[in-house]
Steps between C-alpha positions, in 0.01 A plus 500: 500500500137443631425656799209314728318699749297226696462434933597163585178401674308597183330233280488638226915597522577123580358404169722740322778427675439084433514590114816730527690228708365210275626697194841568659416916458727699674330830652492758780264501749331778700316433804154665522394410888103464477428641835827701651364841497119433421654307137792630319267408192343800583782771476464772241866329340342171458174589373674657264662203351192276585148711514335182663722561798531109493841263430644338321639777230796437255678737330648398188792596349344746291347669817165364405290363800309205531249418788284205523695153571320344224613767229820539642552091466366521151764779412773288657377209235508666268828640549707261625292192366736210658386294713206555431160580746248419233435184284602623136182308358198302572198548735767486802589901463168553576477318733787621670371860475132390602646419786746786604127695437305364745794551762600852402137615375254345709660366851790736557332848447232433765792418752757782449613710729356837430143275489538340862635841652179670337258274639639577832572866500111498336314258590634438799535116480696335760807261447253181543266672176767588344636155458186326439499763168843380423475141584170495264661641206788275527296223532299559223780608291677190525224292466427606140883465461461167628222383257655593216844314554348159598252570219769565247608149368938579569531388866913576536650683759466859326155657479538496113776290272771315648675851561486816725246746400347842565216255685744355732655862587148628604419193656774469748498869549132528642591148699790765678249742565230240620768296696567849717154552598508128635271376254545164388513324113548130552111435392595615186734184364572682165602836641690346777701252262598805273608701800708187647641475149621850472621510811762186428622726192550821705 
């Protein structure tokens, strides 16, 4: 069986955990708390299985690991390919992975964690800095998120196709994260439709 380490609070573990429920995947879970202890990421038994000290982490069966949502959602595509998170052909699988890039690539590093605490235990930005860093990134992150889906000519209720896809997992998995630092995504019709959407099929 597949064993998930992850922290429920983490982004990046919701998105996993999205594919593995939307492809019916049974697996164990292991709780990694974030900041119990200065991180349980940070233990010499966890670095161990994950050198970037960061979750999510699954283990296949093999005893192979696999960090990085995005590569561990490719791995469960390709191995248990139905449903599916990915439009088998046209422009629309890269579109769907265009977006889950911008999200996981350029808006959600800038915002983890490990990068908040550091510009506080360094810098020694305040709690009002600190959110103007994090409200800017998320701001401009789903801006250009934005743009492309009311550029894009489909207009349904999914970010891509008339189906779930990798897009809509990152999508309404940065909403939860922006949602709990009070940070509002109504202006962004698109976005919010998809989330609203997702949300009825949960």
């Amino acid at each position: 069986m597949l064993k998930l380490y992850d922290y429920w609070r983490s982004t990046a573990s919701f998105r996993v955990r999205m594919a593995l429920a939307y492809k019916f995947i049974p697996y164990e879970a292991e709780s990694i708390h974030l900041v119990k202890n200065g991180g349980e990421q940070h233990s010499e038994k966890y670095a161990k299985i994950n050198s970037s000290e960061l979750v999510p982490t699954l283990v296949l069966p093999s005893g192979d690991h696999i960090s990085q949502s995005l590569a561990i959602m490719t791995y469960l595509e390709d191995a248990y390919p139905e449903p599916s998170l990915l439009p088998s052909i046209g422009i629309e699988k890269y579109r769907a992975l265009d977006i889950a890039g911008i999200i996981g690539s350029d808006l959600h590093p800038l915002n983890n964690l490990r990068v908040l605490q550091f510009l506080q235990s360094e810098f020694d930005v305040d709690d009002q800095q600190k959110m103007k860093w994090y409200t800017h990134w998320v701001k401009k992150g789903f801006e250009a998120v934005e743009a492309k889906l009311q550029h894009w000519p489909q207009k349904g209720d999914y970010a891509v196709g008339d189906d779930i896809t990798i897009a809509d997992i990152f999508i309404v998995a940065q909403i939860y994260n922006a949602e709990r630092f009070n940070i509002p995504v109504c202006e962004y019709k698109r976005i919010q439709t998809i989330y609203d959407t997702c949300k009825e099929q949960a």
